[in-house]
Every structure is written in structure tokens, then in C-alpha cells.
C-alpha positions in Angstrom: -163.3 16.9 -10.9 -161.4 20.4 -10.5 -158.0 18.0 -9.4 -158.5 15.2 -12.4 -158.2 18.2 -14.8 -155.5 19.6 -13.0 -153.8 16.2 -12.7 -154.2 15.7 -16.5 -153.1 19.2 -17.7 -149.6 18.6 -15.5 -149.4 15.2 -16.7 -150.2 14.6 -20.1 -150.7 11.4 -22.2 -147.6 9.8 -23.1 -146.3 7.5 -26.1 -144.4 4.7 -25.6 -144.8 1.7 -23.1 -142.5 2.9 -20.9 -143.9 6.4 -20.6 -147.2 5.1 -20.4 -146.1 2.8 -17.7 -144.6 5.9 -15.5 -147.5 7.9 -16.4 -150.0 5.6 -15.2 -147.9 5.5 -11.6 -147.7 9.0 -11.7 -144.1 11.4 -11.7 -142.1 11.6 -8.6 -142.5 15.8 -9.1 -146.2 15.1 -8.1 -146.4 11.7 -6.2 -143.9 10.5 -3.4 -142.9 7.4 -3.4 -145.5 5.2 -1.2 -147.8 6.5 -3.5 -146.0 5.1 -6.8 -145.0 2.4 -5.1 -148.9 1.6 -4.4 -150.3 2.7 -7.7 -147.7 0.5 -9.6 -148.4 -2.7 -7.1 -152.3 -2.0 -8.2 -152.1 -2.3 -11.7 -150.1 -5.3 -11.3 -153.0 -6.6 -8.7 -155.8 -5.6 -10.5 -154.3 -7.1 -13.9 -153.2 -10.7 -11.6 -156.7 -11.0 -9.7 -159.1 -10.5 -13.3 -156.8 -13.7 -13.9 -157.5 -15.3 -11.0 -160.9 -14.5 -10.7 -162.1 -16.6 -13.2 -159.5 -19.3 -12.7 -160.6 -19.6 -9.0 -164.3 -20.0 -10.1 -163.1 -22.8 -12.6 -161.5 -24.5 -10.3 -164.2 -24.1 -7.6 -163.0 -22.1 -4.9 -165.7 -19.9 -4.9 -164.6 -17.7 -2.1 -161.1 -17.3 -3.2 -162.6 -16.1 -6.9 -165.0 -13.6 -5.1 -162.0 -12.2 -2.8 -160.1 -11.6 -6.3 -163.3 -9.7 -7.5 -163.1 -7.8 -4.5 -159.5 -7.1 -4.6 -159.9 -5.7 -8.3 -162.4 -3.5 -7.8 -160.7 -2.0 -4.1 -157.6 -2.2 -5.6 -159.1 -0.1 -8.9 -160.8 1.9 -6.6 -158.0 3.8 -4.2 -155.6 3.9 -7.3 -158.6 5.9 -9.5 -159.0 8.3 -6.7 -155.0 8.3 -5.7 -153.8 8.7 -9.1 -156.0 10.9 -11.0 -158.1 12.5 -7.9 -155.4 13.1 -5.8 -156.7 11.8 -3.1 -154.9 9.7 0.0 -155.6 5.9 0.0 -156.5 4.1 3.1 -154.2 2.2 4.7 -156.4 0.9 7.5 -158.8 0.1 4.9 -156.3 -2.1 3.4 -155.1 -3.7 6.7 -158.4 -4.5 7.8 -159.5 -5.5 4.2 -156.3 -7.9 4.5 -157.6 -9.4 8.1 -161.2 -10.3 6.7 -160.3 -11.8 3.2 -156.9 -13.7 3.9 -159.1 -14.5 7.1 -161.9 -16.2 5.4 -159.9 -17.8 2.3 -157.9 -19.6 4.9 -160.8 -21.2 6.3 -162.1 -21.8 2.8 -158.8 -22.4 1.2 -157.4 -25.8 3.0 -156.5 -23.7 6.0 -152.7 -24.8 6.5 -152.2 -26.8 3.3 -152.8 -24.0 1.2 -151.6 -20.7 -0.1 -153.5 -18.1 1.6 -150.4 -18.2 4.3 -147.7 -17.9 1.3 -150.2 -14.6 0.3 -150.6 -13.0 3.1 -147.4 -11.6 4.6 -146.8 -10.0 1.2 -149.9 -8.0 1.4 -148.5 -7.0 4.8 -145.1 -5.9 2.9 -147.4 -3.9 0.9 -149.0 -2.3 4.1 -145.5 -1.1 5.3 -144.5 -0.3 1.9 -147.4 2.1 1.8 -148.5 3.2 5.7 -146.4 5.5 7.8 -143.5 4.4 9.8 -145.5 5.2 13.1 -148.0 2.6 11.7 -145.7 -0.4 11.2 -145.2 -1.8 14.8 -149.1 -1.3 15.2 -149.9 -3.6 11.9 -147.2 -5.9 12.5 -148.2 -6.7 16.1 -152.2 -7.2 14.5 -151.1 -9.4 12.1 -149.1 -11.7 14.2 -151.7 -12.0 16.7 -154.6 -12.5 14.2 -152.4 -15.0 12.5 -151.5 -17.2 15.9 -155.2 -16.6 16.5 -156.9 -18.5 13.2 -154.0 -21.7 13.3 -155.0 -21.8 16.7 -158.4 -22.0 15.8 -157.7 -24.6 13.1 -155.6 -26.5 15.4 -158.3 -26.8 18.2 -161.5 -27.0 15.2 -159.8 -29.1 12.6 -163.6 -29.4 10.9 -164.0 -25.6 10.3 -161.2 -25.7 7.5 -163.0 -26.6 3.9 -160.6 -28.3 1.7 -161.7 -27.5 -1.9 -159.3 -29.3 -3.8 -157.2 -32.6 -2.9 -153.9 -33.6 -1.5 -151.0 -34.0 -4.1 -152.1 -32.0 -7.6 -154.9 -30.0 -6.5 -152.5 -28.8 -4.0 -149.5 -28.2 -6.2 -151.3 -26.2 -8.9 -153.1 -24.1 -6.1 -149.2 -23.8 -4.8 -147.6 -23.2 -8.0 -150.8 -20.3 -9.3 -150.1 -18.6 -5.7 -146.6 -18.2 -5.8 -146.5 -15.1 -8.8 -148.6 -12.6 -6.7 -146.0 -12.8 -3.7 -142.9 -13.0 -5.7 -144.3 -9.8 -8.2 -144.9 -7.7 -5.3 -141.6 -8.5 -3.9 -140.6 -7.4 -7.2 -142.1 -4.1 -7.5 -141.6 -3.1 -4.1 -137.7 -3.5 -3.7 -137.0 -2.2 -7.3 -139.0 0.9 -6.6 -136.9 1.0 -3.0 -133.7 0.7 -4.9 -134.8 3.0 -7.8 -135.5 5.6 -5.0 -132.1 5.4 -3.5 -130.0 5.6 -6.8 -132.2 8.8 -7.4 -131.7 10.5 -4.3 -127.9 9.1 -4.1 -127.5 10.9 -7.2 -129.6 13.9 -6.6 -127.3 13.7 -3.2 -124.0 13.8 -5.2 -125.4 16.7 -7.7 -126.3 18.5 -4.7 -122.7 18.0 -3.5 -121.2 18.5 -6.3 -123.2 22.0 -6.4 -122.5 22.3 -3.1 -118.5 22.4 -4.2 -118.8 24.8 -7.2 -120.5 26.9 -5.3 -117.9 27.0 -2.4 -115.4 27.4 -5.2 -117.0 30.2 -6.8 -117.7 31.9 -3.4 -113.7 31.2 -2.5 -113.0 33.1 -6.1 -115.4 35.8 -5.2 -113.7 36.0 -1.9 -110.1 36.3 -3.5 -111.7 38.8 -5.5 -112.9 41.3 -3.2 -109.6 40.4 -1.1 -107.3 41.5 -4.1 -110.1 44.7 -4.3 -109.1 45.1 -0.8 -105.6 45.5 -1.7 -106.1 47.5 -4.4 -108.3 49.8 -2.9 -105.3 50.4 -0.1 -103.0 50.7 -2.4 -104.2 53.5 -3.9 -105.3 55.1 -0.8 -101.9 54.9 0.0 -100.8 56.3 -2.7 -102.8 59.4 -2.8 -102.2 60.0 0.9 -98.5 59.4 1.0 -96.8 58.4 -1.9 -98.2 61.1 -4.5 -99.2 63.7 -1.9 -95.3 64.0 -0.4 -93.3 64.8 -3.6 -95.8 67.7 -4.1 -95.7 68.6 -0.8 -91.7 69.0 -1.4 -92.9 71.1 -5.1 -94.9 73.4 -2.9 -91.6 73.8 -0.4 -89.1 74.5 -3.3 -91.8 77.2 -4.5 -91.9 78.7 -1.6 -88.4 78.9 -1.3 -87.9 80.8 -4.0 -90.4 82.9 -3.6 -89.2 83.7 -0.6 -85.5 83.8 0.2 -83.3 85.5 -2.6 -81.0 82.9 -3.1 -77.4 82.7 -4.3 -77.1 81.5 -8.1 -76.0 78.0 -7.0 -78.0 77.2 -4.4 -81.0 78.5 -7.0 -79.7 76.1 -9.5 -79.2 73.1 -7.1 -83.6 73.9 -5.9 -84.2 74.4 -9.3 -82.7 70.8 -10.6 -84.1 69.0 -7.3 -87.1 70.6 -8.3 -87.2 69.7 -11.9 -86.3 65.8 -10.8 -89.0 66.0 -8.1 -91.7 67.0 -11.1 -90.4 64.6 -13.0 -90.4 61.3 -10.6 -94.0 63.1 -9.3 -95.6 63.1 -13.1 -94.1 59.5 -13.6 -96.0 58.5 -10.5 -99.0 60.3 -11.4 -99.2 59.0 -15.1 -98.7 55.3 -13.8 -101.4 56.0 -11.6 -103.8 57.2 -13.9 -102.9 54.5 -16.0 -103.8 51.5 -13.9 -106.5 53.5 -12.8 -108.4 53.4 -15.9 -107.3 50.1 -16.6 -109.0 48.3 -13.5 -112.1 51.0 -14.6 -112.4 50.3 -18.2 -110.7 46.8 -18.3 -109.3 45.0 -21.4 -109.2 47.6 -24.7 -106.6 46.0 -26.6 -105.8 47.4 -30.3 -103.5 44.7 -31.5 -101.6 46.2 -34.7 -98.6 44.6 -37.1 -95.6 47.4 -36.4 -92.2 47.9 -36.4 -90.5 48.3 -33.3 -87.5 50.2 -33.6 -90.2 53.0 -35.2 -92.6 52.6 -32.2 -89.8 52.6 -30.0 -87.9 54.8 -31.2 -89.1 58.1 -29.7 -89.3 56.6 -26.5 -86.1 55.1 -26.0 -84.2 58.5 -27.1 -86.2 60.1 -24.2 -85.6 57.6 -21.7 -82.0 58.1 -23.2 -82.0 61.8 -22.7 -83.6 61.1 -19.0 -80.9 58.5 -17.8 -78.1 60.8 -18.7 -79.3 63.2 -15.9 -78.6 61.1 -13.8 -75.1 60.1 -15.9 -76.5 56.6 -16.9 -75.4 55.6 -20.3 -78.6 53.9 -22.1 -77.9 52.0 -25.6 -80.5 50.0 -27.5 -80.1 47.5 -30.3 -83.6 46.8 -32.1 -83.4 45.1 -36.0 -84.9 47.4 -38.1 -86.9 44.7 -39.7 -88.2 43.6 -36.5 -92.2 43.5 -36.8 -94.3 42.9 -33.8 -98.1 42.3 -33.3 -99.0 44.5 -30.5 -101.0 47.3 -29.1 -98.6 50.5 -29.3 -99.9 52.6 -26.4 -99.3 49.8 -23.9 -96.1 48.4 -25.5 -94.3 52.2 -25.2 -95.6 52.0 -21.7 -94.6 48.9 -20.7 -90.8 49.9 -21.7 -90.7 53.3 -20.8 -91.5 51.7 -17.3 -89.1 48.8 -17.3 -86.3 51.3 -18.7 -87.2 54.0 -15.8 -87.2 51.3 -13.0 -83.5 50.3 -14.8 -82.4 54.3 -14.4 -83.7 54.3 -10.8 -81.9 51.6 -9.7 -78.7 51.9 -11.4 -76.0 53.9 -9.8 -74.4 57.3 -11.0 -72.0 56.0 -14.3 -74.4 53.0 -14.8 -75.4 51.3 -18.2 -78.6 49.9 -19.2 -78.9 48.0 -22.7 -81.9 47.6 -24.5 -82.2 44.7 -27.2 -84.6 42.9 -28.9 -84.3 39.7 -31.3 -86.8 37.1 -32.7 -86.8 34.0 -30.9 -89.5 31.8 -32.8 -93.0 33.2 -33.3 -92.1 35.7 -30.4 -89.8 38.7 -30.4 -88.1 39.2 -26.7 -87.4 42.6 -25.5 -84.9 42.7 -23.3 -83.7 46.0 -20.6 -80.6 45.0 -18.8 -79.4 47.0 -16.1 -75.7 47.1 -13.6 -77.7 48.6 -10.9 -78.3 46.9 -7.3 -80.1 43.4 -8.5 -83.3 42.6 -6.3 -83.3 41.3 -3.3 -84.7 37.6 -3.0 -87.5 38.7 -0.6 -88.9 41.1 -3.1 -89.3 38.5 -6.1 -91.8 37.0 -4.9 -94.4 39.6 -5.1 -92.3 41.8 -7.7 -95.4 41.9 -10.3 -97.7 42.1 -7.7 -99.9 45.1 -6.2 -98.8 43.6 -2.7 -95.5 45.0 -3.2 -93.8 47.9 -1.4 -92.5 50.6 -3.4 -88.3 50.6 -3.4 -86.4 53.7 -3.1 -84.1 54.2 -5.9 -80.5 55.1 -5.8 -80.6 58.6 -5.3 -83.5 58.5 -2.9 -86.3 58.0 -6.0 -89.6 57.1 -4.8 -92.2 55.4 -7.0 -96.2 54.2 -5.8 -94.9 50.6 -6.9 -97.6 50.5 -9.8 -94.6 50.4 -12.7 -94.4 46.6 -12.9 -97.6 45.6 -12.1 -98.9 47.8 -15.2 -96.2 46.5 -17.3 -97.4 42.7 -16.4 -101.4 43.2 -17.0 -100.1 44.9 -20.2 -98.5 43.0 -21.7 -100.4 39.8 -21.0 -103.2 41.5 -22.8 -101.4 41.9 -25.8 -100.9 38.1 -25.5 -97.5 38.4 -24.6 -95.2 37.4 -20.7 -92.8 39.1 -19.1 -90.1 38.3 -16.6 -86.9 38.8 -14.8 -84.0 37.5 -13.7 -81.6 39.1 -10.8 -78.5 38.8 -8.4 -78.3 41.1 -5.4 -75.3 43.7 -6.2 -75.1 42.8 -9.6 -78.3 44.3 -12.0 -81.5 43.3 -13.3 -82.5 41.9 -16.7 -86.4 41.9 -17.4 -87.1 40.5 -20.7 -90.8 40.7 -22.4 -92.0 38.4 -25.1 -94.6 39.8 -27.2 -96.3 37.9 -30.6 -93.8 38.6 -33.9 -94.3 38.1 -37.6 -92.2 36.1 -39.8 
């Protein structure tokens, strides 16, 4: 009683004939399929022998009428205690149940020239469709042999067959009443097949098709940790080379001058290789810091409507003052009426970057021009440079952490963070950047960042 309840309580009461109709042959989650296929085939036996029960008796066969009694109620019987008791039906029960009654109604039932033999391999169907695999050959072989066995019989003791109805009509209606209990189980059993195999075909494909996302998502994860990878090299390369040189060099000018009394010039030229050193050294350090906290804190964007020749302004006249160290002539043209939409940390960033990469590749007596114009609901920032040009194996990865810092043309060093910062920058503002480049002939990188009209 403990399992009806529990039964019940999983599967409730449903509305609608077509829920009611899966309830009553029980959900796949708590029944496999012999089972549903054998609770559904007994409702539709029960329901067709209380029909023919009383048609049998009407039209005297006695014994066939008392087999569909006993069919209801054994039928009624393992599905009560299948369904709602959870407990496993018989299948020998049911084969040998098949043996005796098919057995007896063909002696009963016109022996050959009736229906019992268009009956009875269809309640062997419903054996397979119910028993084990292992069990098949075993019932299969029974059957044929018990089947040889009574047409023998009939064949060598015509007299022992009772013919309850006659040749012609009798016949044809006992024919034609037969024929729906075969052709229904047929029915039910090869729909519930076929139902089966669209739902585990599909269940197949979901599973494939989770199989696939998951592959996918484990193939992003794995690009992932590769790029971490690179990352995390990078910047253990750059604290234990490309950062911990230049102030290794700081250290050696100190002590130089600490040491040695030097003659005026030579004290100058230390002193201005040390002030460049410093000053390449805190470039390198602040781009550091900056993708640093970037990857740390990721995307803290404060988008804001400005001008650009006033944000720009203070860093362009540095950059100005720092290129004519090296006797680079820097010029800008920004409209003064230029507004932009942008965050201004990462915007004076991204061009004091782009303009220092310009300076360290641009030869003594160089020019870089800085301009910026509208072009549609953009504004396009562009540094152009007469310096070098890249070469055409380095554009691949130019924006990329993969790429190896360049020296410049007076030995500059950088960690070869510049670009990379001024890509992830200025794509979070909602902006692109670019280049374009001829070997011995200068660099243009151009940004596009959102305008207002």
C-alpha cells in the first residue's frame, strides 16, 4: 500500500483525455517501456474482451466467452499491480496462460476454420513486446512446437474439433469480430516502438547537441586560460627583463656619479641618458600598471560628452615638448568644436601612447601630425608618423599581447603593452582603431571614437 501512495503522490490525477490516457500507462520517468507498452495493450484488452465476453456467450461459444472473462480479469490483474503497485508482471504467466486458452478455444472454436490461429501469434507479439530479449528464442521455439503439435492432433483426430457455428456466415462474422484484437495490438505495439525511438532519437540529438556546446565552451575556456598563459608570461617577462634592465642602467648612472668626479660633459651626457632612461622606464612602468589593473578590475568605462582639443590639449603639448628631445617636430590640428563621447582617462592614454610609439620610431628631424575630423557619427583621430613603417611580419599580431617589443630608433625599449592598451581602450569606449604602414616610409594609426552632431 506504502508504493500505491507513493505511486499516486509522483503521479497525480490528470485532466484531459490525453493526459488521463498517459497517466493511466504510467510516465516514461517511472515506467520503461515494456511496461507501458503492456499496461496500454491491457486497457485495450480488458475494454475488447468485456465486449466479447458477452458477444461470445450470445453467440454460443461458451468457452471462447469464458476465456474473455479470464483474459479481463488476468489482464486487470498484472496491470493493477504493475501500474499502481509497482510490481513486475509475469511473463511466463502470460505465455503459459496463452498455451492453455488459445489451446482449448482452438479445439472449441472450429479448430482450423476459425480465428483462434489469426489470435494467437499476436498474443505472442505481445510476449516479446513485454519479456526479455533472453526469453524470445525460448517462447518462440514453445509456441511453434505447441502450435505443429495441436494441427497435428486435429489432423490425425478430426472429431476432437467442436464446430460451434457453421460454414459460410457463422464463419465470416466469427472472422470479421476476431480480426480488431490482432490488428489493435499491432497498433499499439509498433506506435509505442516508434514513439520510443523518436524520443530517444531526439533525446540522442539534445544530448549531441550538448555534447557540442559543451566542447565549445570548454574550447573557449581553453582559449582562455591559453591567452592567461600568455599574459601571465608576458608580464613575467616584463618584470624580469624588460622593466628590471632600464633600472638596472638608473642604478649604473648613479653610481657613476657617485663615484667618479666626472668632467662637465661627460656629467651632462650621464645626466641626459639618464633623464631619457627615467623617462622610457616610467613610460613602461605606467603602461604596465595600467593594463594591470585593467585585466584586474575589467571594464570601468565613464563615457562623458567633451571637447577634444580641451582634453587633448595638455597632452599633446607634452608629448610636443617630449618629441622635441629627440628633435621630432610634432603638430596637431583638432576643430575646436569637435565634441566626442568618451571616457577621458582612457582616451588621453590611448594618444599619449600612439603619439610616443610615433616619437620612438621616427628618426632624429622626423614629423608626426596629429588630426582629427568628423566622419559621420564618428570622429577619427589620426597620428601620422615618417618614421621606419612596420614590417609586414609584425602586423599581424601588432594589437596583440603575443607581440615582441620593437626597439626604437635610438635604441628605445618598450614592454610592448602600448598598443594592446590602446586597442582594449578604446573598444570599451565603443570606439576601433587601426593602422596602416609601408616599410621605410611611416605609420598612420587612426582611432574612431563615438561624436556628436
Amino acid at each position: 500500500m506504502t508504493k500505491f501512495k507513493l505511486n499516486i503522490a509522483k503521479d497525480s490525477f490528470p485532466k484531459g483525455i490525453s493526459n488521463f490516457w498517459h497517466w493511466l500507462i504510467g510516465a516514461p520517468a517511472l515506467f520503461n517501456l515494456e511496461s507501458r507498452i503492456f499496461h496500454s495493450l491491457s486497457i485495450c484488452l480488458i475494454v475488447l474482451s468485456t465486449f466479447y465476453a458477452p458477444y461470445n456467450f450470445y453467440a454460443g461459444l461458451y468457452v471462447a466467452a469464458a476465456s474473455a472473462i479470464f483474459f479481463a480479469v488476468f489482464y486487470f490483474y498484472q496491470y493493477y499491480h504493475s501500474r499502481f503497485l509497482g510490481k513486475k508482471y509475469s511473463t511466463i504467466a502470460f505465455g503459459l496462460i496463452g498455451i492453455v486458452i488459445f489451446g482449448s478455444n482452438y479445439f472449441f472454436t472450429s479448430g482450423i476454420d476459425g480465428s483462434t490461429d489469426l489470435i494467437w501469434p499476436v498474443h505472442l507479439l505481445i510476449i516479446f513486446a513485454i519479456s526479455p530479449y533472453k526469453q524470445h528464442l525460448k517462447w518462440l521455439a514453445l509456441y511453434l512446437l505447441f502450435f505443429i503439435a495441436i494441427h497435428w492432433v486435429e489432423f490425425q483426430f478430426p472429431y476432437l474439433i467442436t464446430h460451434p457455428f457453421s460454414a459460410g456466415k457463422g464463419q465470416f462474422i466469427d472472422r470479421i469480430t476476431a480480426f480488431p484484437i490482432p490488428v489493435m495490438v499491432i497498433y499499439f505495439i509498433i506506435t509505442f516502438i516508434r514513439q520510443s525511438y523518436d524520443r530517444e532519437k531526439k533525446s540522442t540529438e539534445e544530448k549531441t547537441l550538448a555534447v557540442a556546446a559543451s566542447n565549445e565552451h570548454i574550447l573557449l575556456q581553453k582559449e582562455q586560460l591559453e591567452h592567461s598563459n600568455i599574459e601571465k608570461n608576458k608580464l613575467m617577462s616584463i618584470i624580469s627583463h624588460d622593466l628590471r634592465t632600464p633600472l638596472i642602467n638608473i642604478q649604473n648612472y648613479l653610481e657613476l656619479l657617485h663615484e667618479y668626479d666626472l668632467e662637465s660633459t661627460e656629467r651632462n651626457r650621464l645626466e641626459k641618458a639618464l633623464l631619457s632612461s627615467t623617462t622610457h622606464t616610467l613610460g613602461m612602468l605606467s603602461n604596465l600598471l595600467s593594463w594591470s589593473k585593467s585585466q584586474m578590475e575589467g571594464p570601468n568605462v565613464q563615457l562623458a560628452q567633451v571637447n577634444l582639443l580641451q582634453v587633448l590639449s595638455a597632452t599633446l603639448e607634452m608629448e610636443k615638448l617630449n618629441a622635441s628631445k629627440k628633435e621630432i617636430t610634432l603638430n596637431y590640428q583638432i576643430p575646436a568644436a569637435l565634441n566626442v563621447i568618451a571616457d577621458v582617462d582612457m582616451l588621453q592614454l590611448v594618444v599619449r601612447n600612439l603619439i610616443s610609439n610615433a616619437v620612438k620610431f621616427t628618426p632624429k628631424g622626423g614629423e608626426i601630425k596629429v588630426s582629427a575630423l568628423a566622419v559621420l557619427e564618428n570622429c577619427k583621430i589620426s597620428i601620422i608618423d615618417n618614421g621606419k613603417g612596420i614590417p609586414e611580419d609584425k602586423k599581424e599580431n601588432i594589437f596583440s599581447i603575443k607581440s615582441d617589443p620593437e626597439f626604437g630608433t635610438n635604441n628605445e625599449r618598450g614592454v610592448g603593452l602600448g598598443l594592446v592598451l590602446c586597442k582594449e581602450f578604446v573598444e570599451r569606449q565603443g570606439g576601433s582603431i587601426g593602422f596602416k604602414s609601408k616599410l621605410g616610409e611611416g605609420a598612420e594609426f587612426f582611432v574612431f571614437i563615438p561624436s556628436t552632431a
